[in-house]
VOFI-394779 format. One line per 2 residues: number of its first residue (from 1); their letters; for each residue x, y, z of C-alpha. Coordinates in steps of 0.02 Angstrom, whole numbers, plus 32768, in hexadecimal, padded with zeros to 4 digits. Layout:
NUM> a> X Y Z  ... .
REM end
This chain:
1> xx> 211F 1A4C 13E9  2183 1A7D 1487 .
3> xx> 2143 1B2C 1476  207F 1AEE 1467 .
5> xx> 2092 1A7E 1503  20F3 1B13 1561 .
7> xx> 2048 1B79 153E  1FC5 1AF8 156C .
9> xx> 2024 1ADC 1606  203C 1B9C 162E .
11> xx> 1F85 1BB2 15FD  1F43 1B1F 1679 .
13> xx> 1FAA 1B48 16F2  1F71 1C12 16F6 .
15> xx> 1ECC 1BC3 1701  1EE9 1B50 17A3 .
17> xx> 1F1F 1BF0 17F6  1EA8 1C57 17D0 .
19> xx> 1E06 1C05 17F4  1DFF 1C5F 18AB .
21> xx> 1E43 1CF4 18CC  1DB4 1D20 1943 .
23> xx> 1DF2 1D4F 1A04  1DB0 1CD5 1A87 .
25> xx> 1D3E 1D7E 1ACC  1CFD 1D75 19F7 .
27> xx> 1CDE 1CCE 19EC  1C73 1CD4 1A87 .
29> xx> 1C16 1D65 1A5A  1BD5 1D0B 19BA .
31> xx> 1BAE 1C86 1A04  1B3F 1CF9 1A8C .
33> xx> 1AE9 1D4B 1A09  1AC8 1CB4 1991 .
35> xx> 1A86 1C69 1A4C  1A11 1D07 1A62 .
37> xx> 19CD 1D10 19AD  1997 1C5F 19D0 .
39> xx> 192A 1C9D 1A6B  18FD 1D29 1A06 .
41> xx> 18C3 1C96 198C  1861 1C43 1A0F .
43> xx> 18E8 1BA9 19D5  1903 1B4D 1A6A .
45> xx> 1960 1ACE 1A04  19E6 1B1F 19A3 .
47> xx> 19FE 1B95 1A4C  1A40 1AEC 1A9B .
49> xx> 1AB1 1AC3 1A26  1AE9 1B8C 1A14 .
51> xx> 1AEC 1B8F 1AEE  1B64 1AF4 1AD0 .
53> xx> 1BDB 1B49 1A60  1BD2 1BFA 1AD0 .
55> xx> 1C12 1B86 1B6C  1CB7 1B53 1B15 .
57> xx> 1CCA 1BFF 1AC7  1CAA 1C4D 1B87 .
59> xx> 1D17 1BCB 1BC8  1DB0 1BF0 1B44 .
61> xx> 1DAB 1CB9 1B93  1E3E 1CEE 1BF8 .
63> xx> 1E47 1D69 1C74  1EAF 1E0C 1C29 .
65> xx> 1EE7 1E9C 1C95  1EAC 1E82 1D52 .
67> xx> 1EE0 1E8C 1DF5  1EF0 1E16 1E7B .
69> xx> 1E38 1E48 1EA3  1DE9 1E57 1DF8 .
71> xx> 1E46 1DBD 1DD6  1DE1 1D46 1E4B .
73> xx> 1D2E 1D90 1E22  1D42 1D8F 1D63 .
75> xx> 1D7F 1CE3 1D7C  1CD0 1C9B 1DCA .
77> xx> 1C64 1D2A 1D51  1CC3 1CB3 1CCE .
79> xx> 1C95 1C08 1D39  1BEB 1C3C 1D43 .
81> xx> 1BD6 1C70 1C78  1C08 1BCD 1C47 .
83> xx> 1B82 1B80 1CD6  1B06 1BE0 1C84 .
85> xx> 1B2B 1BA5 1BD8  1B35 1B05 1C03 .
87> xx> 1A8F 1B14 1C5D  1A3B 1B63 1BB0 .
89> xx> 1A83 1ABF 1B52  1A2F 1A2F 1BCA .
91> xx> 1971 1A7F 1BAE  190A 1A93 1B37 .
93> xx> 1884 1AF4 1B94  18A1 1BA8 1B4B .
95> xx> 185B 1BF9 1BE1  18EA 1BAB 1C52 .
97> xx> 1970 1BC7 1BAF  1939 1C8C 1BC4 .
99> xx> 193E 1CA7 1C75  19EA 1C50 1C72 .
101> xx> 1A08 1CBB 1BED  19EB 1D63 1C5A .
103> xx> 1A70 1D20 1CCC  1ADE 1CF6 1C4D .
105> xx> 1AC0 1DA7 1BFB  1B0B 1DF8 1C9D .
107> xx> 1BB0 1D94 1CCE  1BD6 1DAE 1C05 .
109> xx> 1BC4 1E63 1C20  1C1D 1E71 1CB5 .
111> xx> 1CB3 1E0C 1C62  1CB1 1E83 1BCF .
113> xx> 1CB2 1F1C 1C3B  1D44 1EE4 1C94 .
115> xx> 1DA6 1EBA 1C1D  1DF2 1F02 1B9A .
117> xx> 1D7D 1F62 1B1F  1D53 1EE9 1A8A .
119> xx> 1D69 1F19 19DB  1CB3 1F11 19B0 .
121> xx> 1C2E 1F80 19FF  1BB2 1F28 1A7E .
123> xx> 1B0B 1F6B 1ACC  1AAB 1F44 1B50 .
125> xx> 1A05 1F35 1B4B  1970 1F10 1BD0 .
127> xx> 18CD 1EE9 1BEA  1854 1F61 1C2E .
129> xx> 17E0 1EE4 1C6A  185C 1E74 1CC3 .
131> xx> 18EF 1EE2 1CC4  1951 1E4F 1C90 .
133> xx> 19E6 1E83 1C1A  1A36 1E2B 1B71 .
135> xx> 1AD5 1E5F 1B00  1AAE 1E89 1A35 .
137> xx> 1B3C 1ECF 19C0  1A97 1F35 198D .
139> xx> 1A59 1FDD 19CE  19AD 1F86 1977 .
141> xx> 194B 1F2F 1A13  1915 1E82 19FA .
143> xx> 18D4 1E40 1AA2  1900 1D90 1ABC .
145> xx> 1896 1D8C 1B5B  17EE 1DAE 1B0C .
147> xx> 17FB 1DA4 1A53  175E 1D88 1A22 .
149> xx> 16F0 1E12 1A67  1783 1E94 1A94 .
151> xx> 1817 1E6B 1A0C  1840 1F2B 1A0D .
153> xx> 1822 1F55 1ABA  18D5 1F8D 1B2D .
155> xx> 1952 2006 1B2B  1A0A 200A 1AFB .
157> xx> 1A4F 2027 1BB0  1AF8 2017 1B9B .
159> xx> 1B90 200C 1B0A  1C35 1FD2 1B15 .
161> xx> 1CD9 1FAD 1AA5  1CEF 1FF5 1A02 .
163> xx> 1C74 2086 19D2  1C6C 2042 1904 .
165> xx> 1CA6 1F98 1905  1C28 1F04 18F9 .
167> x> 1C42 1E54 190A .
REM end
C-alpha cells in the first residue's frame, strides 16, 4: 500500500511540475501568434481575450544581458508591448486590434533582437501595401492586415533565434 501511494504521489507531483516549462520569451510568443491567427481570422473576439493573455506573458519578460544603455530602452520597448496588448484586449473593432497589432509587432521584435536568441526560429514578415510588419514561427505568409483579399501577400524580411526549432 505504502509503495502505491509513494507512486501516485511521485506521479502527481511530476505532473504539477511539469505543466510549464515554457520561458517567459515562449510563453509570450504563443500567445503573439495565437493573437495574430485571430486577426488573420478576422476574430476580433477571441483576439481580445488572446491580447489579454500576451500582456501578462509580455509583462512576465525580463531583461537578459544589457548594458546600462540597452537596459533603459528595452525596459520601455517592454512598457509599451504590454500597452499595446492591453490596448488589443479593450476593443473589439478589428481594424483598431490590427493597427495596434503593427505596433505591437515591432517593440516584440526589437525585444527579441536584443536579447538573447530564442530557441525557436522567428520571421518577420511585412506588408507591401502598408509596410506594416508581424512575427510568424512560419516562413508561410499569412497577412493579418488584409486577410481577405491579400492572405498570401508579404515577404519574410527577417529571421532570428534558432534556424530548426519551432514553437
Amino acid at each position: 500500500m505504502r509503495k502505491v501511494l509513494t507512486a501516485v504521489l511521485l506521479m502527481l507531483c511530476t505532473g504539477l511540475f511539469a505543466q510549464n516549462t515554457n520561458t517567459p520569451v515562449e510563453e509570450a510568443m504563443k500567445a503573439y501568434l495565437m493573437l495574430k491567427e485571430n486577426l488573420v481570422a478576422s476574430d476580433s473576439v477571441n483576439a481580445q481575450s488572446n491580447a489579454k493573455i500576451l500582456s501578462e506573458a509580455l509583462g512576465n519578460m525580463r531583461i537578459k544581458k544589457a548594458n546600462i544603455f540597452m537596459l533603459d530602452t528595452l525596459g520601455n520597448v517592454r512598457r509599451d508591448a504590454v500597452e499595446m496588448a492591453k490596448a488589443i484586449s479593450e476593443t473589439q473593432h478589428i481594424n483598431m486590434q490590427r493597427k495596434q497589432l503593427a505596433v505591437l509587432s515591432g517593440k516584440f521584435w526589437y525585444w527579441l533582437e536584443h536579447q538573447p536568441q530564442p530557441a525557436f526560429t522567428v520571421f518577420e514578415q511585412r506588408c507591401p501595401m502598408t509596410g506594416e510588419v508581424w512575427l510568424s514561427n512560419e516562413e508561410a505568409i499569412k497577412n493579418p492586415y488584409y486577410p481577405r483579399n491579400m492572405l498570401t501577400c508579404g515577404e519574410v524580411i527577417n529571421q532570428t533565434g534558432a534556424a530548426k526549432a519551432k514553437i
